[in-house]
C-alpha positions as CSV (number, residue, x, y, z in Angstrom):
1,X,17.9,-19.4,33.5
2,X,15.7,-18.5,30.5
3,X,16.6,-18.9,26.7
4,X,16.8,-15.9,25.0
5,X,15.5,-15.2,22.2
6,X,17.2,-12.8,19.7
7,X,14.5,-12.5,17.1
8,X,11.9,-11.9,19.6
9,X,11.3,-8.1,18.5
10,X,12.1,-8.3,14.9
11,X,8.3,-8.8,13.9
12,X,7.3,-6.0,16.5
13,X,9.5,-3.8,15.0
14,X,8.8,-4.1,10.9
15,X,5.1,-3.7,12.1
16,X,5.9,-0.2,13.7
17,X,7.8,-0.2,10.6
18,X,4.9,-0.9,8.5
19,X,2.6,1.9,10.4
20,X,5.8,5.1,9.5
21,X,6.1,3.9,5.8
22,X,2.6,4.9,5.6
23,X,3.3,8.6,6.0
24,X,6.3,8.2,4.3
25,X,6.1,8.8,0.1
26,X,5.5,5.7,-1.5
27,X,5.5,7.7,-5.2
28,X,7.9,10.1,-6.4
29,X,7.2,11.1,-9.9
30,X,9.8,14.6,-10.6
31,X,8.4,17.2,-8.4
32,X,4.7,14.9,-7.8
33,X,5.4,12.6,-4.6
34,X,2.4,11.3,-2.7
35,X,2.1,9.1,0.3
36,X,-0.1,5.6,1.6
37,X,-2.0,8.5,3.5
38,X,-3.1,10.4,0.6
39,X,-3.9,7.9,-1.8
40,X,-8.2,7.9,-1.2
41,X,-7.3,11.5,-1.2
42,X,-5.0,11.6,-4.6
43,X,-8.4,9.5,-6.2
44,X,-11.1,12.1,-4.8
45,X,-8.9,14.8,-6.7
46,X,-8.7,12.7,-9.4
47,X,-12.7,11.8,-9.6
48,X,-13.4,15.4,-9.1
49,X,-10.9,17.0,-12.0
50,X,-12.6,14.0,-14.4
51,X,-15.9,15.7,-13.4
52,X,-14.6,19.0,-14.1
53,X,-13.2,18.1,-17.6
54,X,-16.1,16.4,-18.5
55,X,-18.5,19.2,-17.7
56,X,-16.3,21.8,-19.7
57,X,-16.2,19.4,-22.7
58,X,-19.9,19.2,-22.6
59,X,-20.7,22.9,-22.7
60,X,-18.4,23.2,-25.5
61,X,-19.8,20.3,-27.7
62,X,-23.2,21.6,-26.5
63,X,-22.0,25.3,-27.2
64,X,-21.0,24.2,-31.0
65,X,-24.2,22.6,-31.4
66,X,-23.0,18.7,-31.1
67,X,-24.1,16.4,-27.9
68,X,-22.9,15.9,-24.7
69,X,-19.8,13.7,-24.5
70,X,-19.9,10.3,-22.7
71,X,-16.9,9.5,-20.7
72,X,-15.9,6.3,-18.9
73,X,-16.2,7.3,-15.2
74,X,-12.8,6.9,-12.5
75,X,-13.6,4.9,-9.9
76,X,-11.5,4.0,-7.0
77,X,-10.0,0.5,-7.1
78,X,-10.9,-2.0,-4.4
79,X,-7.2,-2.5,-3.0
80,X,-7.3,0.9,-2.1
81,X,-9.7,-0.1,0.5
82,X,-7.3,-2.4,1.8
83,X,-4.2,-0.1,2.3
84,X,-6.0,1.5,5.1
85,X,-5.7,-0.9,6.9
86,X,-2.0,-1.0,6.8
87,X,-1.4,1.2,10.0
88,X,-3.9,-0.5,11.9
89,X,-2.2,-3.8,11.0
90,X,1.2,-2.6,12.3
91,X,0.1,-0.7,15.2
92,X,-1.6,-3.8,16.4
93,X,0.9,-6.1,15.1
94,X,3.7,-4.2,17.0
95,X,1.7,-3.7,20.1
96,X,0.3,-7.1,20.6
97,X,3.1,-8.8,19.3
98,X,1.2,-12.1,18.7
99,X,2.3,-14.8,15.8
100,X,-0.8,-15.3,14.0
101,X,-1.3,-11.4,13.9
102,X,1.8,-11.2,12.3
103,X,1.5,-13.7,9.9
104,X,-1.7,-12.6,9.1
105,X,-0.8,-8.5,9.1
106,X,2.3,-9.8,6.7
107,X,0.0,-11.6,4.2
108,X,-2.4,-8.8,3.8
109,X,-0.1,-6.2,3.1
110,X,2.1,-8.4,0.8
111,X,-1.5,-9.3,-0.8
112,X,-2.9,-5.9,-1.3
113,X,0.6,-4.5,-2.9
114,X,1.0,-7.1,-5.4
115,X,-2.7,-6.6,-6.1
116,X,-2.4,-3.2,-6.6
117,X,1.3,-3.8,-8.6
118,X,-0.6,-5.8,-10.9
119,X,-3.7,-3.7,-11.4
120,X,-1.7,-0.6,-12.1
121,X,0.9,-2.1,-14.5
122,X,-2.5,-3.8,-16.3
123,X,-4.1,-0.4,-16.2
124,X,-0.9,1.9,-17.4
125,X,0.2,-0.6,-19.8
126,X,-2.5,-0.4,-22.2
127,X,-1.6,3.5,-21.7
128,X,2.2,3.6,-22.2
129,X,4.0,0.8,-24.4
130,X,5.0,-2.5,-23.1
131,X,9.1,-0.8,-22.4
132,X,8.1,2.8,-20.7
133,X,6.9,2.1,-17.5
134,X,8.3,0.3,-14.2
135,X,6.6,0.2,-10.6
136,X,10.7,0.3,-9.6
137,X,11.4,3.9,-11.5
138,X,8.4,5.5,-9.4
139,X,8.9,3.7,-5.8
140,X,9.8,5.6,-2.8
141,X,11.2,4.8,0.8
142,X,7.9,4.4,2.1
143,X,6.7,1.9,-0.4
144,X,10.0,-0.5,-0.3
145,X,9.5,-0.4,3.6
146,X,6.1,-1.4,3.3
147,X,7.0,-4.3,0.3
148,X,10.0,-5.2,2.8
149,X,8.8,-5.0,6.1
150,X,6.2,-8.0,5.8
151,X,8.7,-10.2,4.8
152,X,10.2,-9.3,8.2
153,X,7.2,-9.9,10.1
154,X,7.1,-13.5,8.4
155,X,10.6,-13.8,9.3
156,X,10.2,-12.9,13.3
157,X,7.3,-14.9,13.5
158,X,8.2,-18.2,12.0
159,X,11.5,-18.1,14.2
160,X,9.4,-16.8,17.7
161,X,9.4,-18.9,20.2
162,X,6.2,-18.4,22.3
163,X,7.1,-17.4,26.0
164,X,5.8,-21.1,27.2
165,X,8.4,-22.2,25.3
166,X,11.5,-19.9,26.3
167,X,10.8,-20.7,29.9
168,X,13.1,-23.6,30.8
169,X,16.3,-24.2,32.5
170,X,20.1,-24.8,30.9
């Protein structure tokens, strides 16, 4: 008779977990609410508005007779490379269901969120003062799953026992 093991799902399911929170809003700012999905996109509109203010700045400096305007330019931050990933991870994690994809699925998402944490309370802090703002006032379901579920995935894989392992009589 095999040993059964109870947490032998729980990492399989917070990476499926890991692939719904990234349609699911991970910002929710009063009526402006965006998902992991539409992040590149939320910084292309973003990029492209800058342009647009900048060009209608210039033809009005130019227009009274001053110079263009020089503007630092908004570039997309490097973690947001990373959270693309995030589905892939736990589609694969969840399908596969292997221990060292977990682990590793679980540190790269925990890596790129506190990377991005700290890079956006560095950037909006020398915005806002040091009291106004907190990543916890603007967090939605779909980011607490995704800062939660790895944690899970660590969790279900450290206590795993491999299948050559759970073969073996009483």
């Amino acid at each position: 008779m095999a040993i059964q093991n109870k947490y032998k799902n729980v990492a399989r399911i917070c990476g499926g977990a890991i692939t719904v929170a990234f349609f699911l809003p991970w910002i929710d700012i009063m009526l402006f609410s965006f998902s992991g999905m539409e992040l590149n996109g939320m910084f292309n509109k973003m990029q492209g508005l800058q342009s647009g203010l900048q060009s209608f700045a210039n033809a009005i400096s130019e227009g009274a007779g001053e110079g263009s305007i020089e503007a630092e330019e908004l570039s997309k931050p490097l973690w947001l490379y990373g959270t693309m990933l995030f589905p892939i991870l736990g589609v694969s994690s969840a399908i596969f269901n292997k221990k060292l994809l977990h682990i590793f699925s679980a540190i790269f998402i925990l890596g790129i969120v506190i990377w991005a944490f700290v890079d956006l309370r560095s950037t909006l802090s020398g915005e806002l003062e040091d009291g106004e703002f907190s990543m916890l006032q603007i967090m939605s379901i779909g980011l607490w799953v995704t800062v939660l579920a790895p944690f899970g995935q660590l969790f279900g894989a450290i206590v795993y026992m491999d299948n050559a392992e759970e073969s073996g009589s009483i």
